[in-house]
N, C-alpha and C positions, 0 to 999 in steps of 0.2 A: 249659733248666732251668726248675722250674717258678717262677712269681713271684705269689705272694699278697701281697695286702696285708688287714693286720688292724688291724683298731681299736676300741678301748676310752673310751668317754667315761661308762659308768656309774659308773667308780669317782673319787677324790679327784682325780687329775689324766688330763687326757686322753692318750692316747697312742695313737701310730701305729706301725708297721711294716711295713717292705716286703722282699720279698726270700723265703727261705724257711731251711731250719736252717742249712744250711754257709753261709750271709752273706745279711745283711739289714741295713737302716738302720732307726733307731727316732728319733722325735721326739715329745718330750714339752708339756706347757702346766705352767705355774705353777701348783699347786695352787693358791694363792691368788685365781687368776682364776678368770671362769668359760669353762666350757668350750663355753657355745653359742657365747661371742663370738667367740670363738680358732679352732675346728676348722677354718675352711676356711682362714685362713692356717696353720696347720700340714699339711694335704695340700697350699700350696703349697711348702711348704717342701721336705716331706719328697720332691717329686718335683721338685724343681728342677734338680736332677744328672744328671735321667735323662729332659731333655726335656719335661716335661711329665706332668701327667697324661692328657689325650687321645691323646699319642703313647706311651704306655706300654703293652704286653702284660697282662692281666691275667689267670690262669688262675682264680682264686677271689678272693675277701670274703670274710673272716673277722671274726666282731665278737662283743661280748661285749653278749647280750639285757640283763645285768642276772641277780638284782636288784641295786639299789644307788640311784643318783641317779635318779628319775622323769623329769627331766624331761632327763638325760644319755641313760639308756633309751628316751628316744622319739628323740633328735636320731639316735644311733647308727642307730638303723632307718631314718630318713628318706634320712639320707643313703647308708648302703649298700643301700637299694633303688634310689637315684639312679644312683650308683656302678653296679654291677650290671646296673642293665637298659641302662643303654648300650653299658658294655663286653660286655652279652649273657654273662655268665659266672653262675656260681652259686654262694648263697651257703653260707658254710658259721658256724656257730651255735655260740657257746659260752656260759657263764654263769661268774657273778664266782666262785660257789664252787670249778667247772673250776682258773678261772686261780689262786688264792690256794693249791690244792692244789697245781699244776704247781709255782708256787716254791718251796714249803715243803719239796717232796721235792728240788729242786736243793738248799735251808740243809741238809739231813740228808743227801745224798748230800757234800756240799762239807766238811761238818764229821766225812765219816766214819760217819755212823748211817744210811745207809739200810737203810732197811724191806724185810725179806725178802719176797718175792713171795709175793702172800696173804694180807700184813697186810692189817687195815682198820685205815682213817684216817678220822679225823671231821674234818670241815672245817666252821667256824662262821665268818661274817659279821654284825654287826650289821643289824638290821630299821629298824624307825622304834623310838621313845624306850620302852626297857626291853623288847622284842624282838629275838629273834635269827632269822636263817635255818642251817640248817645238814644236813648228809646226811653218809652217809659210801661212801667207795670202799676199792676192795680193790687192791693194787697188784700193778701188772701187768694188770689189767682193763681197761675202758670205761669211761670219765668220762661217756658220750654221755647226756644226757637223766637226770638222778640224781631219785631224790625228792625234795624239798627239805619239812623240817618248820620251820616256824614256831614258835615257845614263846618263854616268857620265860626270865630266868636259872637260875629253880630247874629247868625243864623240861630246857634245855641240860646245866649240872649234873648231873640224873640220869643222862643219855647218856653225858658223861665217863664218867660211874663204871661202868659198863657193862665191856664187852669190848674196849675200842678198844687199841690196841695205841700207837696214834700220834693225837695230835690238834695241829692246823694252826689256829690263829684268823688274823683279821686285824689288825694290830700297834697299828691305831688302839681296840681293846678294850681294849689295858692298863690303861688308864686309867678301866676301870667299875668303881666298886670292889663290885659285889654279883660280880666277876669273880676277885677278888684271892685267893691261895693255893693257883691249881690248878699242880699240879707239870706238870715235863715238857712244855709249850706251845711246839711252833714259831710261833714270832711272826713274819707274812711280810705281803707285801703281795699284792695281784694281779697278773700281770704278762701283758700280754698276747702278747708280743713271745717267750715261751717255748710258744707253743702252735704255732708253724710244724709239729713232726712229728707231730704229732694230726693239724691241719690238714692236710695234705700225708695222712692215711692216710684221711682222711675220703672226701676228697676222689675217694682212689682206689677208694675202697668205694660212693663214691655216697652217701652221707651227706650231702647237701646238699638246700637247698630253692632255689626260683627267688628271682629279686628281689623279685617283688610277695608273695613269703610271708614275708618276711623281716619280724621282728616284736620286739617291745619282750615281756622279762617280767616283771611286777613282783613275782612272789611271793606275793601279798596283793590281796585288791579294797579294803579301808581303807587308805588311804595313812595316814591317821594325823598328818597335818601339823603339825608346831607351829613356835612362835618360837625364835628360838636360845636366847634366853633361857629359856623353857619347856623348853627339852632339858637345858640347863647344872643347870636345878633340878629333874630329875627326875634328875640321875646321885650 
């Protein structure tokens, strides 16, 4: 059976999984830490049960480019290129707007509303401070490789108002208030441990790159850095 392991350190807390859709283990890090510190004690963790990581099978890497944390987005690359070219396997490439759609349509499938095949969905992420990243998918489609547009609130906004059928933020937005009043918002997080059947159809399509191509995406060439405090008083 096939065994990927996937991991996500772009976004608020890092996370792993292993295994593929009909059973897999997932371990996560404390949002509150960080996640350069922690990652390689959680790939101990997470394959502790199973021997080892050296002694484990591994048909693909799956990881989440970003955008999201910079400097989560370079660790994730580094190390499943590491990962990767030993186990000689290939990787397979996702992005945080991918994974925050994948759950949003699990909250609307779970609660009863999922989206007729064909909807579009807009899926927004926060950028750096009063930016957002956001694209949208059609369901039932290819998540593979989305546009991704950049803009601030009023830009995003206009989009809403558009034709979108369905829109999916990420939960930690609620809280901007130039965000406040749009109707109808799946509020989800990213999740990367729901991307095994993409992953697994990638995989079989050949949609994969080798290890040493395996790359960070940031979205943006301005990171735009500021102090937390500089973020707190810009929201």
């Amino acid at each position: 059976m096939t065994q990927i392991l996937l991991l996500d350190t772009a976004t608020r807390s890092a996370t792993l999984a292993l295994g593929n859709s009909g059973e897999h283990r997932t371990v996560r890090s404390d949002p509150s830490e960080r996640n350069s510190r922690d990652l390689m004690a959680l790939v101990r963790t997470l394959f502790e049960n199973c021997g080892g990581l050296a002694s484990t099978n591994l048909d693909a890497v799956g990881f989440n480019r970003g955008p999201g944390s910079y400097t989560g987005s370079r660790l994730a690359a580094s190390v499943v290129q590491g990962i990767a070219y030993v186990k000689q396997c290939p990787v397979i490439e996702f992005n945080t707007l991918e994974l925050l759609y994948f759950s949003g349509l699990q909250s609307l499938v779970q609660s009863g509303h999922s989206p007729i095949s064909g909807a579009e969905v807009l899926v927004a992420v926060e950028s750096k401070v009063g930016e957002y990243f956001w694209t949208g998918f059609f369901v039932g489609q290819s998540t593979h490789a989305p546009q991704i547009t950049v803009g601030d609130a009023d830009a995003l906004l206009g989009s809403i108002q558009g034709e979108n059928s369905v829109v999916i933020m990420n939960a930690s937005m609620q809280s901007h208030p130039n965000l406040t009043g749009i109707a109808d918002v799946v509020w989800a997080e990213p999740r990367v441990e729901l991307a095994f059947e993409v992953a697994a159809q990638r995989l079989n399509q050949g949609a994969v790159v080798d290890a040493l191509s395996a790359e960070p995406l940031y979205g943006q060439d301005n990171i735009g850095w500021r102090t937390l405090a500089e973020q707190r008083a810009q929201r």
